[in-house]
C-alpha positions as CSV (number, residue, x, y, z in Angstrom):
1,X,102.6,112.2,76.8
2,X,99.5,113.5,78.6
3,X,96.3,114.5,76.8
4,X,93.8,115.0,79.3
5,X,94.7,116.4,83.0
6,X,92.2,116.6,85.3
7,X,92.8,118.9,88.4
8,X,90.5,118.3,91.5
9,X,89.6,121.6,93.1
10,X,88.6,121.5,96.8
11,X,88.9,125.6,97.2
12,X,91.2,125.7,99.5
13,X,93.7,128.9,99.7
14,X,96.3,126.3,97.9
15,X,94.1,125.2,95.6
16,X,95.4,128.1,93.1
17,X,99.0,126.8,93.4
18,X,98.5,123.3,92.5
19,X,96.0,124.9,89.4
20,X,99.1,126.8,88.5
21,X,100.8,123.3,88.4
22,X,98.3,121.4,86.3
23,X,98.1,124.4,83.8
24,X,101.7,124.4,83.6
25,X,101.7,120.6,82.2
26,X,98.9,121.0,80.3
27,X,100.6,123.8,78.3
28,X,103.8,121.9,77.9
29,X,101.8,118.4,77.0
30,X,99.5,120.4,74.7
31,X,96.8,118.7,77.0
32,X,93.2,119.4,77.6
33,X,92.6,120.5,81.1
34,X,89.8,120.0,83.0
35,X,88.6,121.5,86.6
36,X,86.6,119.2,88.6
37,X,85.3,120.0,92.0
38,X,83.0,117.5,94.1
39,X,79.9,118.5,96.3
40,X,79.9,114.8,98.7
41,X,76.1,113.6,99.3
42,X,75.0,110.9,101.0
43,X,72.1,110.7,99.6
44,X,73.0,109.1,96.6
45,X,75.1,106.8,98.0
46,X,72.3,104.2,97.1
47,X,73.3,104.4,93.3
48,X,77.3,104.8,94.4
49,X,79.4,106.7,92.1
50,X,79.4,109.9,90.6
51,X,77.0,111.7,88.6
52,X,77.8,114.8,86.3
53,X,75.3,117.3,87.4
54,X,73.7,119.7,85.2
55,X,71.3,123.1,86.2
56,X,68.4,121.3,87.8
57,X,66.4,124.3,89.6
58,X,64.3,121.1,91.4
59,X,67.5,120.0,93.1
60,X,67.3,120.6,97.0
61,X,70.9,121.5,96.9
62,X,70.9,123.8,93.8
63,X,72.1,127.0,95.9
64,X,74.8,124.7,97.0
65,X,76.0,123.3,93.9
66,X,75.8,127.1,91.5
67,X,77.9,128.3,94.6
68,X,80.6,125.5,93.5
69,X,79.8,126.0,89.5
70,X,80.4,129.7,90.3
71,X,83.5,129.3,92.1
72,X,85.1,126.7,90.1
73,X,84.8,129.4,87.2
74,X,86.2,131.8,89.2
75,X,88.9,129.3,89.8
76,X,89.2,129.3,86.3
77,X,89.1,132.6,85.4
78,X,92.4,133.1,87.8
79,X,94.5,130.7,85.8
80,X,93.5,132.0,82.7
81,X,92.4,128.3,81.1
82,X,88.8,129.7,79.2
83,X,89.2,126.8,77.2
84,X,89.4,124.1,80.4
85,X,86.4,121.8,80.7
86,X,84.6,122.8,84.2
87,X,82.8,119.6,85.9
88,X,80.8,120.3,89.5
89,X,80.6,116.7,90.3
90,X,77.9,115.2,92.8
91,X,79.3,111.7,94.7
92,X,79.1,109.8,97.6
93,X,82.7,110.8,98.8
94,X,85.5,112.7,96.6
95,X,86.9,110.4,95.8
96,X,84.9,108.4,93.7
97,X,84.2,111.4,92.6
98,X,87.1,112.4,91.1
99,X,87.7,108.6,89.9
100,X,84.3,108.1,88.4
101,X,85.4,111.0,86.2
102,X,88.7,110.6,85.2
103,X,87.6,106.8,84.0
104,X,84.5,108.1,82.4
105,X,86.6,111.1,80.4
106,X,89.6,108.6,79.6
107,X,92.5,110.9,81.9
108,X,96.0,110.7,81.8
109,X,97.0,112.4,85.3
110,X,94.6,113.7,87.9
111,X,96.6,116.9,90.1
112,X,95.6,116.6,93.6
113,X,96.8,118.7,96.4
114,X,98.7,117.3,99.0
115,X,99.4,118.4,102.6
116,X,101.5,115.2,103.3
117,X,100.1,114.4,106.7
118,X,102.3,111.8,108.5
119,X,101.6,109.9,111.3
120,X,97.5,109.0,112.6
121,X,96.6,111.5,110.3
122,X,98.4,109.6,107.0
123,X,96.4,106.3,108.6
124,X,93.3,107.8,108.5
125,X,93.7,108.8,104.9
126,X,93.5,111.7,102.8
127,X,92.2,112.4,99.1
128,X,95.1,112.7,97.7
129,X,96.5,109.2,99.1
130,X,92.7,107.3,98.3
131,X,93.0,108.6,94.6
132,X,96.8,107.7,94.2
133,X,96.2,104.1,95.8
134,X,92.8,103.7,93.3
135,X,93.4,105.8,90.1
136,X,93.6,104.1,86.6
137,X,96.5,106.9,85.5
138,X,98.7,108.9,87.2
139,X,98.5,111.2,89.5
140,X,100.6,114.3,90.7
141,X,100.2,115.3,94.3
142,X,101.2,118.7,94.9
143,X,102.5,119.4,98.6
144,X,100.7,122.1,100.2
């Protein structure tokens, strides 16, 4: 069924339950999992997109962007997935983030966390609802 999951980590006290979910299906699809979490800069919002960052010690944010690498393995580490692809993702907002990468990687269903706002807040959008409304697969949005 699925092959490649993608689960998009904001850090959030939740974000360990909807991991728990991803890894779950995962196991039972015999999937690759991967762990994405995106550091939002305007700066590059003249090239759009996303970009795949790797250690640049020249970056201006590089304390910024280890302290996400570093906690995105910690992430990791806590749901026990050492074989789970770890992507710190740099984009203008997070959600192209998160869809830049799950075209560029070919996913099957991206796990999002959900606090199913209703109301002015559901109007004004949320992650979860931009990448369900724009993704090219699935996507499971677990209520917080």
């Amino acid at each position: 069924m699925y092959q490649q999951i993608l689960f998009a980590a904001d850090f959030s006290e939740e974000a360990l339950r909807v991991g728990e979910r991803a890894r779950e299906i995962a196991r039972k699809c015999g999937a690759q999992l991967s762990l994405i979490h995106v550091v939002e800069d305007v700066t590059i919002s003249l090239g759009g997109g996303y970009e795949l960052l790797p250690v640049l010690p020249d970056l201006p944010d590089e304390a910024l962007l280890q302290e996400a690498r570093n906690t995105l393995g910690e992430l990791a580490r806590r749901l026990d997935v050492a074989d789970a692809s770890l992507w710190v993702v740099n984009a203008i907002s997070t959600k192209e983030g998160i869809l830049g990468a799950a075209k560029d990687h070919h996913i099957d269903l991206i796990v999002v966390g959900s606090h199913g706002r209703h109301g002015l807040a559901l109007l004004l959008g949320s992650t979860a609802n931009a990448v369900l409304h724009s993704a090219p697969c699935d996507v499971l949005a677990v209520r917080l």
